[in-house]
C-alpha positions, -999 to 999 in steps of 0.1 A, spaced: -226 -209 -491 -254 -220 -471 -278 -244 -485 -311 -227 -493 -333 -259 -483 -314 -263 -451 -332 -238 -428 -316 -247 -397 -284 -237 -412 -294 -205 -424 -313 -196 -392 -280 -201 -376 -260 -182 -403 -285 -151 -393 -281 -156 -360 -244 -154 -358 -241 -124 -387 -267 -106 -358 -242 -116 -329 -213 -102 -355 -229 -69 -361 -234 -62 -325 -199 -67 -321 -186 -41 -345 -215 -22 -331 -192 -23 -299 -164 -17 -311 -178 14 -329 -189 32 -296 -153 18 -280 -129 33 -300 -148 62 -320 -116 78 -332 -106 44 -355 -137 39 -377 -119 27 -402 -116 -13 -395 -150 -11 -385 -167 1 -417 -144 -23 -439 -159 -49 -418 -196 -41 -419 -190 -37 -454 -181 -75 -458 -208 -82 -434 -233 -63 -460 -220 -84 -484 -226 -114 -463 -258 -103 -462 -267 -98 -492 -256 -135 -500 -276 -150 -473 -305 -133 -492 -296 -143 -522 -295 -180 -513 -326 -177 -492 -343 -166 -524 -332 -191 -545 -308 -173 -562 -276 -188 -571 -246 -190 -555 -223 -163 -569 -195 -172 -598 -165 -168 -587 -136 -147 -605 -122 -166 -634 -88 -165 -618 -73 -205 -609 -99 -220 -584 -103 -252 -561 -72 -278 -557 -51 -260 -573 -49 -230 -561 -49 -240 -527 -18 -264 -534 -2 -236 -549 -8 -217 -517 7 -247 -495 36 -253 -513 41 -216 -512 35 -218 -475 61 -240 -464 92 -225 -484 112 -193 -484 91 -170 -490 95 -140 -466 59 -133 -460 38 -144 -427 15 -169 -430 -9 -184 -409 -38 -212 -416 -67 -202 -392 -97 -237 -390 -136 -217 -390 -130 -205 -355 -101 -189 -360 -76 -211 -343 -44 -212 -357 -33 -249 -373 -4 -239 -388 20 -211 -395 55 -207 -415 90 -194 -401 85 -161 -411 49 -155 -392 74 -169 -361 100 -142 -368 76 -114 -372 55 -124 -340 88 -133 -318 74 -169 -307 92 -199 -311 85 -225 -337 47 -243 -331 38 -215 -300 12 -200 -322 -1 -237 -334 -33 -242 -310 -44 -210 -300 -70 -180 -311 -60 -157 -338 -85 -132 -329 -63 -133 -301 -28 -118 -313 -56 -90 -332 -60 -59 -312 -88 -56 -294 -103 -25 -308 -104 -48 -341 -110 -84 -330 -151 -79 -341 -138 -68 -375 -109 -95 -380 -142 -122 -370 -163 -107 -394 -136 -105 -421 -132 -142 -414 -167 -154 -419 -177 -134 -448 -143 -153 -463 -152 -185 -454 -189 -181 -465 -187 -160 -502 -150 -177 -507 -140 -142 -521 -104 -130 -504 -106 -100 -478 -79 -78 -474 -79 -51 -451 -55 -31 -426 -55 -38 -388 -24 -46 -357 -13 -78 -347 5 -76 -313 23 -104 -294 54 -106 -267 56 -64 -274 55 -60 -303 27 -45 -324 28 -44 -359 6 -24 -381 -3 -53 -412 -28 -54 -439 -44 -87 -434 -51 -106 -465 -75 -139 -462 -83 -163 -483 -103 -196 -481 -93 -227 -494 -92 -268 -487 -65 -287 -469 -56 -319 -480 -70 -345 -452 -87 -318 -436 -131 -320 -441 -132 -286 -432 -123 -254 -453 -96 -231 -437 -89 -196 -442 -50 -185 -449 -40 -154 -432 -13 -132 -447 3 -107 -430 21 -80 -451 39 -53 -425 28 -20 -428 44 -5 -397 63 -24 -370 65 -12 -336 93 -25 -309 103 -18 -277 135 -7 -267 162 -33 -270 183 -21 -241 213 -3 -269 235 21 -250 261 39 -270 261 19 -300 263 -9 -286 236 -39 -291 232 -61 -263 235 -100 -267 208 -123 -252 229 -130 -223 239 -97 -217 198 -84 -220 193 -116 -196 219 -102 -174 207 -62 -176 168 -71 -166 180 -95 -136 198 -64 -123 175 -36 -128 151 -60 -112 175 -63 -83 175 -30 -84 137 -20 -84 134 -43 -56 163 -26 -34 147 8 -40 113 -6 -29 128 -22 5 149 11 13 110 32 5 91 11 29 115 13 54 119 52 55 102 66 87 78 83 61 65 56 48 54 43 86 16 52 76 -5 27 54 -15 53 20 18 67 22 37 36 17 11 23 -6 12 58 -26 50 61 -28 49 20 -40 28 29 -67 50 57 -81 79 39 -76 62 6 -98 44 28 -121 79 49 -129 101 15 -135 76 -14 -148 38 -3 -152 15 21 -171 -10 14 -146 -7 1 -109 -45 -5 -86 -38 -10 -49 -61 -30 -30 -61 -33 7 -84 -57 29 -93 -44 64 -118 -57 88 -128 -86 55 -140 -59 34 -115 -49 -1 -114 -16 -5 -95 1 -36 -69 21 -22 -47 37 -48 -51 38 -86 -22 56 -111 -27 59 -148 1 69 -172 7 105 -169 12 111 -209 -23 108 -211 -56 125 -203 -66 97 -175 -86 118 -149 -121 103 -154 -111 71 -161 -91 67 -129 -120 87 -112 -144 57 -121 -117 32 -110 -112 44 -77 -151 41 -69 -148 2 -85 -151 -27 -59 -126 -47 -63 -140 -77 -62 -162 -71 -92 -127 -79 -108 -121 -112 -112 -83 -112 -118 -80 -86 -85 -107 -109 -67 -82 -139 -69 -58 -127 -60 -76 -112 -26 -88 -150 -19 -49 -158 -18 -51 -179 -40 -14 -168 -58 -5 -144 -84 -13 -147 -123 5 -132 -153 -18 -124 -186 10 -124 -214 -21 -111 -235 -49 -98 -227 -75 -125 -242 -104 -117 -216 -111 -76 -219 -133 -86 -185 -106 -95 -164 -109 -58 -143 -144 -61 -147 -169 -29 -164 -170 8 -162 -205 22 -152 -216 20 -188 -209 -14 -196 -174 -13 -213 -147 -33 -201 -122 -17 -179 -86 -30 -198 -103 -20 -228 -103 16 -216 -68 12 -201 -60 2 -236 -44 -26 -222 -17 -52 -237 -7 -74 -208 -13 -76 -169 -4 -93 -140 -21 -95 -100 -1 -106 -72 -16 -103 -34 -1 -86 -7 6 -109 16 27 -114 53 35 -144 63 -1 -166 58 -21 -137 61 -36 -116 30 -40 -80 36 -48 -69 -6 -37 -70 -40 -13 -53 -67 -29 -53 -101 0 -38 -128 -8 -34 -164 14 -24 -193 -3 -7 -226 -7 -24 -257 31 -12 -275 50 -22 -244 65 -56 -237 45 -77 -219 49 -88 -185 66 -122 -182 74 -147 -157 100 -134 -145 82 -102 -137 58 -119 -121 83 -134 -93 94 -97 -90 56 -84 -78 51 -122 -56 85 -108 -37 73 -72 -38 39 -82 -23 54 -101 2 76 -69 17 46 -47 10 27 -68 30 51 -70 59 54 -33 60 20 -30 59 15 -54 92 44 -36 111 27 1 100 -8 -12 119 11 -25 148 32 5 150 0 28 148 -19 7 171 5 11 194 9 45 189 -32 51 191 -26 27 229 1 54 233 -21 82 233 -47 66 254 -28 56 278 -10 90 279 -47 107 286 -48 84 316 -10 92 334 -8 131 324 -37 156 333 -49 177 307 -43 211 325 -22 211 356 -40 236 380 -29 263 402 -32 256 437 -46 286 455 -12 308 470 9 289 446 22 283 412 22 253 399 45 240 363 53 208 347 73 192 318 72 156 302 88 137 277 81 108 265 113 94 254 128 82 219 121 49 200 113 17 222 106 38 257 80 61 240 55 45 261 66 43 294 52 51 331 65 84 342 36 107 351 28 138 372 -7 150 388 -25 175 407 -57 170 421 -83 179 451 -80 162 486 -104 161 515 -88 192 527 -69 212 503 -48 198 473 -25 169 465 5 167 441 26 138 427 54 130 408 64 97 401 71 58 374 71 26 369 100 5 368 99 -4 328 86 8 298 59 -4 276 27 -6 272 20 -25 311 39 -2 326 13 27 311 -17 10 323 0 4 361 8 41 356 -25 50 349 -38 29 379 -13 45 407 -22 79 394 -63 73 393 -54 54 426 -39 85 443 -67 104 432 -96 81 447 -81 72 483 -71 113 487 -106 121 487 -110 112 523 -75 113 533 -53 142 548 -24 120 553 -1 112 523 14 88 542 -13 66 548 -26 68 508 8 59 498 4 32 521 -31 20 506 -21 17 468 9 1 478 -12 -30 492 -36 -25 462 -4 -31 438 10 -59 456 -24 -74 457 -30 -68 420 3 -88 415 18 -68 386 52 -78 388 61 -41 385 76 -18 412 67 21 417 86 49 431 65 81 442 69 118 456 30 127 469 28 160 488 -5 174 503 -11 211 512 -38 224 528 -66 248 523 -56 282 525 -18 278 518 -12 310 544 16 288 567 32 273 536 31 238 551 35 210 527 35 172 538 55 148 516 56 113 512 80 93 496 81 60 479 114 54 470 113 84 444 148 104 448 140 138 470 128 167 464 145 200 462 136 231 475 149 264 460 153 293 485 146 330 474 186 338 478 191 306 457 202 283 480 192 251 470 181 221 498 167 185 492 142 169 513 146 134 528 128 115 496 141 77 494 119 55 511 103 16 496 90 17 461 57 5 459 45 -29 452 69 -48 474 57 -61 502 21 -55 523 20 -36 549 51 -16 543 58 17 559 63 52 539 72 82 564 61 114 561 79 146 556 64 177 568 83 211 546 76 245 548 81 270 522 86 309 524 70 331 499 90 328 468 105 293 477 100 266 447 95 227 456 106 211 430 98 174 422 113 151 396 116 116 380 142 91 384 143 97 342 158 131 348 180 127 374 194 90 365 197 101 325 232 99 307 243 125 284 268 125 255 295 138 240 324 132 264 293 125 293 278 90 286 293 76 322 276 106 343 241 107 350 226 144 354 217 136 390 212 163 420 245 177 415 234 192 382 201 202 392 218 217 419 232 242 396 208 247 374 180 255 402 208 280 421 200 306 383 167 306 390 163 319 425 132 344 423 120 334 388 81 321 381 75 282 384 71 276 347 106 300 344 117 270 373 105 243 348 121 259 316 156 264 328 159 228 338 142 216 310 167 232 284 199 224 307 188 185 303 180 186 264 221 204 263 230 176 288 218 151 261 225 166 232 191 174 221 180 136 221 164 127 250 159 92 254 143 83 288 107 98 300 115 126 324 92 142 344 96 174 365 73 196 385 74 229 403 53 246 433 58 277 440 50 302 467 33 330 458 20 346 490 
């Protein structure tokens, strides 16, 4: 008891029975529905209290029981400690570190011999009762009178339901007094030890069992971030988190890192319980208030928590109570997400208080899953850059509308292609001349992104120098000397045809450049092709491209297309025969008198048959047809 003249001591004594009641003040507001810890605990404390009182009075210090006292009993208690019997014992110093403990507080715990010897009781305590256990503790070691009261111990899993009896006493060679902690079992909880029908597995065969299902849980996680749906960042980050949450986590927090800002992309909570608002508050977190997530965003590795011995780890909920308290948490672990030396965010897991805790083991499990995460990550925002270039580029080679020209019809189709040649440098136009209206049909040898842009400068090219121009020829001939002077490294083939205001004659002039020729459908469905061929573009300066002059009866169709269409191999018994003119040919002969666009459908659907309904080149086509 504290000396009455020794006021420094009781100021000190007050100051920490303060700190102590606004503990269990915490844990009161915490956890509302398990008040009754809490009260046993202020109870001591009141008795505490009323000691310190007493003493500051004057008064005496209180007799104790006339049961064995001092020496004795303590070396009764030590002898007792150290031999058979089957009851866990711990010695705890004044601040609750554990000094010593017997076999059976081993067993009961599941640590190996001297693990516990060195570390914080309060620790293996559950944290809804740590403020209690601490005041237990120091009301012990200051009145001397034994406490015994009802609380849950959890370590490596297991959480066991104990009345906790302390009692103070001496040790031999020690100056200080120590507190022995005696655990007696109340209820014991365990996880499940892996029995299948009847059959209890050995410690090899549990070693062997959790390698494999580990195996396993990474397999299923590759094959999910490889599926085509999973080519989008929240999706693969969504169907992650199921997949983690379902095999190894009550809760699993995603955080991703774009432009050097962390923002928390996905949060799942245990679906057994009513989680809404808590993950609602989560989501809205920064994750870099919490210091376990915030390390592992600086890439500065992964960390495992066996026990959670900081409740601030996640950081606080809006009202000031820590987040892993509310999760109820028993054990966590953070990995980044990482690709190569590059972080792009974090995986936070965390398992509930009855659950086994996460190991290392596990913890080499989430480094590896972060790692393929992160990789699929990196490939999803290359793949969608390239698919946003796509579309840009795409807004530049195809016109938005393709115009009627006045006493014609006019129709396209375009496809981009499958896989790798989905940007490519097919394109068609239509556009105003100095004298009437130009078309064009026509590609770049390649595919790719470079071939897109050159695509996108031969069409916006064609479009310029025909503003002043009534020859085809001679634009052809200009953008030919532009693209060799641009030194591209990338030849062009292109069909341009100009016709003429008014459109009454039916004269079109065509020049060619290298593109294959053009056909012309007759109104008794004859079919005829034009001269086409010619230099592809981007050759040599100065070359020469001819020009073709055709004229078309009312109800003829001139029908342009890409080297895609007619140099495209089919399947199914067809793989060595392009479609070619041959085909088209055929194909065009059905639609004598039809609409353009009926033109456009009929060869459309006769190449889709022709490939089996997987079309892998670009192919362009385009129809004129006239109407009067």
């Amino acid at each position: 008891m504290t000396d009455p003249t020794d006021l420094p001591a009781l100021e000190q004594s007050l100051s920490d029975l303060t700190d102590r009641i606004a503990s269990l003040r915490d844990a009161r507001a915490a956890y509302p529905d398990d008040p009754g810890p809490t009260a046993d605990a202020a109870l001591a404390e009141l008795e505490l209290a009323r000691e310190l009182l007493q003493s500051a009075l004057g008064g005496s210090r209180r007799r104790s029981s006339g049961k064995d006292s001092g020496a004795g009993r303590e070396l009764k208690l030590l002898r007792t400690l150290y031999r058979a019997l089957p009851v866990p014992i711990a010695v705890l110093d004044s601040t609750g570190t554990v000094r010593r403990v017997n076999a059976e507080t081993s067993r009961l715990l599941g640590s190996p011999d001297g693990y516990l010897t060195g570390r914080a009781f309060p620790l293996l305590v559950d944290v809804s009762r740590r403020a209690a256990f601490r005041s237990h503790l120091t009301s012990v070691l200051h009145t001397g009178e034994p406490a015994a009261f009802p609380t849950r111990l959890t370590h490596q899993g297991r959480a066991h339901d104990v009345r906790l009896v302390l009692t103070r006493l001496r040790m031999p060679g020690e100056r200080q007094e120590m507190v022995a902690a005696m655990a007696l079992p109340i209820e014991v909880r365990v996880p499940d030890s892996g029995r299948a029908e009847g059959h209890e597995q050995g410690p090899e065969e549990s070693v062997v069992v959790a390698a494999a299902r580990r195996r396993e849980l990474m397999s299923q996680l590759t094959r999910l971030l490889l599926d085509e749906e999973s080519l989008s960042e929240p999706v693969a980050l969504i169907r992650a988190g199921r997949l983690l949450a379902s095999h190894t986590a009550d809760w699993v927090l995603a955080d991703v890192l774009r432009d050097g800002a962390a923002r928390r992309s996905l949060v799942i909570g245990p679906t057994n319980q009513p989680t809404g608002r808590l993950v609602g508050a989560l989501e809205r977190m920064d994750p870099t208030s919490a210091p376990l997530v915030a390390r592992a965003l600086t890439g500065q590795g992964g960390v495992v928590h066996e026990m959670v011995e900081d409740d601030s780890l996640l950081g606080v909920l809006p009202d000031g109570s820590p987040v892993l308290n509310a999760m109820r948490a028993g054990s966590m672990l953070s990995v980044p997400i990482t690709a190569g030396d590059e972080t792009q965010g974090a995986i936070t897991l965390v398992r509930l208080r009855d659950r086994p805790p996460f190991g290392l083991a596990d913890l080499a499990l989430m480094e590896d899953a972060g790692a393929h995460i992160g990789l699929a990550l990196r490939a999803q925002r290359i793949f969608q850059g390239r698919s946003l270039a796509a579309d840009t580029l795409r807004t530049g080679v195809l016109p938005r509308t393709v115009p009627d020209i006045p006493g014609y019809e006019t129709a396209a189709a375009y496809h981009e292609g499958a896989g790798p040649r989905a940007v490519g440098g097919e394109f068609y136009d239509v556009f105003r001349i100095k004298n009437g209206w130009g078309f064009a049909v026509g590609g770049v040898v390649g595919q790719g992104d470079e071939a897109a842009s050159v695509t996108a400068m031969i069409r916006g090219g064609l479009r310029a120098l025909s503003v002043g121009e009534e020859d085809p020829g001679a634009v052809v001939a200009r953008l030919n000397d532009a693209l060799v002077t641009q030194d591209t490294g990338m030849f062009v083939m292109v069909a341009a045809g100009f016709v003429p205001s008014g459109g009454r004659t039916g004269r079109v002039r065509l020049a060619s450049a290298g593109n294959h020729p053009p056909a012309v459908l007759r109104g008794d469905g004859g079919v005829r092709f034009t001269a086409g061929g010619g230099m592809p573009l981007g050759i040599e300066i100065g070359a020469d491209f001819p020009v073709e002059e055709v004229a078309l009866a009312q109800g003829e169709t001139l029908v342009l297309y890409s080297d895609g269409l007619a140099g495209s191999r089919g399947r199914a018994g067809q793989a060595e025969l392009p479609y070619g003119e041959g085909r088209l040919t055929e194909v065009l002969a059905r639609c004598a008198g039809q609409s353009a666009s009926a033109v456009i459908k009929a060869v459309d659907d006769d190449h889709q048959v022709f490939c089996g309904g997987q079309v892998l080149d670009e192919t362009t086509v385009f129809a004129l047809r006239r109407v009067r």
